[in-house]
C-alpha positions, 0 to 999 in steps of 0.5 A: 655798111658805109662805115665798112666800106670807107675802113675798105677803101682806107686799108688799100690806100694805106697798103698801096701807099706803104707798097709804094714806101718799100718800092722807093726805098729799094729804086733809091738803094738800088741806084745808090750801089750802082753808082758806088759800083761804078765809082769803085770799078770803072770802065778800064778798057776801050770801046767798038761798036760791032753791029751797032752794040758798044762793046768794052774791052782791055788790050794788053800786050804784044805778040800773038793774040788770046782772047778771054771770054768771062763767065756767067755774071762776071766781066773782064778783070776776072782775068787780071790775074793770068795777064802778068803771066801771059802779056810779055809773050802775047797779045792779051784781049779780055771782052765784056761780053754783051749786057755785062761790065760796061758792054752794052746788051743786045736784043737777042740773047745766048750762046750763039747770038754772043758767039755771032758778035764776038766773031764780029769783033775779032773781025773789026780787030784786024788781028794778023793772026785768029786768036785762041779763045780762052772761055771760063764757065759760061764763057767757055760754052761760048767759046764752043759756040764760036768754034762750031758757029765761026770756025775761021774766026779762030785759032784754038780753044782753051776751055777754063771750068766750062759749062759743056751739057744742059741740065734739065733741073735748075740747080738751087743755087742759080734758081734766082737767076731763072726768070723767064718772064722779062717784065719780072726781070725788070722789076726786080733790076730795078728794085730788090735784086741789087740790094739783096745781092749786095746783102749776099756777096760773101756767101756767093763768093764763098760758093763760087770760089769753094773750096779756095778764099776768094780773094780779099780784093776781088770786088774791086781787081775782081771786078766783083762789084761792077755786078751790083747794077740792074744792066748787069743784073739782067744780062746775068739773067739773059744769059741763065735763062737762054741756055735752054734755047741754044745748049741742047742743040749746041752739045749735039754738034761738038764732034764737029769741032774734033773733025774741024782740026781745031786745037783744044784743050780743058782744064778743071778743078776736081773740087769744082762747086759750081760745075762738076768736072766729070760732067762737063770736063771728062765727058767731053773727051768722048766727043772731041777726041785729042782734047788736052786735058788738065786737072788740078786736085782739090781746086775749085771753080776759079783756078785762074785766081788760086793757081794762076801759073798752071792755068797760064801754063795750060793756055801756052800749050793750047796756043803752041798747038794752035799757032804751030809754034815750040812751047819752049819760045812761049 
């Protein structure tokens, strides 16, 4: 009996101390990519503090100000490629939004908190005009909760592949990003998520860029591994998981915005993967009545990066209805 009971008690120690190996290794591999993350895309904008969260942005440009708001895990050079074609005309602003790229997080998370602080920062800009808000994806859903939470903030929407309706089942694809308990966040931050997304970007790229390549630099102009840290990890997480909390009652409101005035429009790839363009896309147009809408056949979920010229030309029509001023001087 005491024979069986030291084999026992030498088992757990054996499993605890190999459960304890694995951990480290993966804390170890997953501060290693943080720090090459850091090192191949650093902060390349500038910093405010709006209610007490750092926030990092980029300033581009002269003229009458656009401000861009990315999508779900991604940061602020997703936009790069729309700036050559927009900052000789406009004053060009791209936000991490809080607990991606280098913003820090805030203690509330979801649409409406994000809403509330980016209306904070537009204020501590001083802008000489409100700006359009350009939103792509998740970023786009912001953008609406902006225009319904903080009408005067702004001048115009801009709506690039966005996120509109809630959807009750969580589709496989982002089923990893659906952790309600935030101590299994945490833990998984800090040991298995990094390197098991490192271990998959090319497979997620393809996804998300489908049915177009994504570009062969994007993890570093695209900014792609600014997301292989725990920080962003998290506030990838925050974000997926809080749609349930504010979007419901977020799509019931859009009819306010049509009857606000505010100049809008959307723009969508028929081919779209990640977001159905029918969907989140067409039947909008039943809530917002004068909603400019643009289709690119065949283009998927980040037309900003495939057809950058389009989308830029899309964005000059909304901010000539939103300032009021001829397209032709745009």
């Amino acid at each position: 009996m005491a024979l069986a009971a030291t084999i026992l008690i030498w088992t757990l120690v054996a499993l605890i101390c190999a459960i304890l190996l694995v951990a480290g290794y993966f804390v170890h591999a997953t501060r290693r990519i943080a720090s090459r993350a850091e090192q191949m895309v650093p902060a390349a904008g500038s910093f405010v503090t709006v209610d007490g969260v750092r926030l990092h942005y980029l300033d581009a440009g002269e003229g009458l100000p656009i401000l861009f708001l990315h999508g779900l895990g991604a940061q602020l050079l997703q936009f790069q490629p729309l700036f050559s074609h927009l900052k000789d005309n406009f004053r060009v602003i791209a936000l991490d939004r809080p607990g991606s790229g280098y913003s820090a997080a805030m203690e509330e998370s979801g649409p409406v908190a994000q809403a509330r602080i980016i209306a904070h920062f537009i204020d501590q800009l001083k802008l000489d005009r409100k700006p359009v808000i350009v939103g792509h994806s998740l970023g786009g859903l912001v953008a609406l909760a902006i225009a319904l939470e903080h009408p005067s903030s702004i001048s115009g929407l801009a709506l690039i592949s966005p996120l509109t309706w809630f959807q009750e089942t969580v589709p496989p694809e982002f089923k990893p990003l659906y952790i309600p308990s935030r101590a299994k966040r945490r833990l998984l931050a800090s040991t298995v998520a990094i390197p098991t997304a490192l271990k998959y970007a090319p497979q997620t790229l393809a996804y998300i860029f489908a049915p177009q390549t994504p570009p062969a630099d994007y993890m570093t102009e695209g900014g792609g591994w600014v997301g292989l840290r725990p920080s962003h990890f998290l506030a990838t997480v925050d974000d997926f998981t809080a749609l349930e909390h504010d979007l419901p009652a977020l799509e019931k409101r859009y009819g306010e915005i049509a009857r606000s005035g505010l100049p809008s429009g959307l723009l969508f790839g028929t081919a779209d993967r990640v977001l159905d363009y029918e969907r989140h896309g067409l039947d909008l147009m039943n809530h917002l009545p004068g909603l400019e809408i643009k289709l690119l056949d065949g283009v998927g979920h980040m037309p900003h990066f495939s057809d950058a010229s389009r989308v830029a030309a899309f964005i000059r029509r909304v901010a000539a209805r939103a300032f009021q001023i001829g397209s032709g001087s745009l």
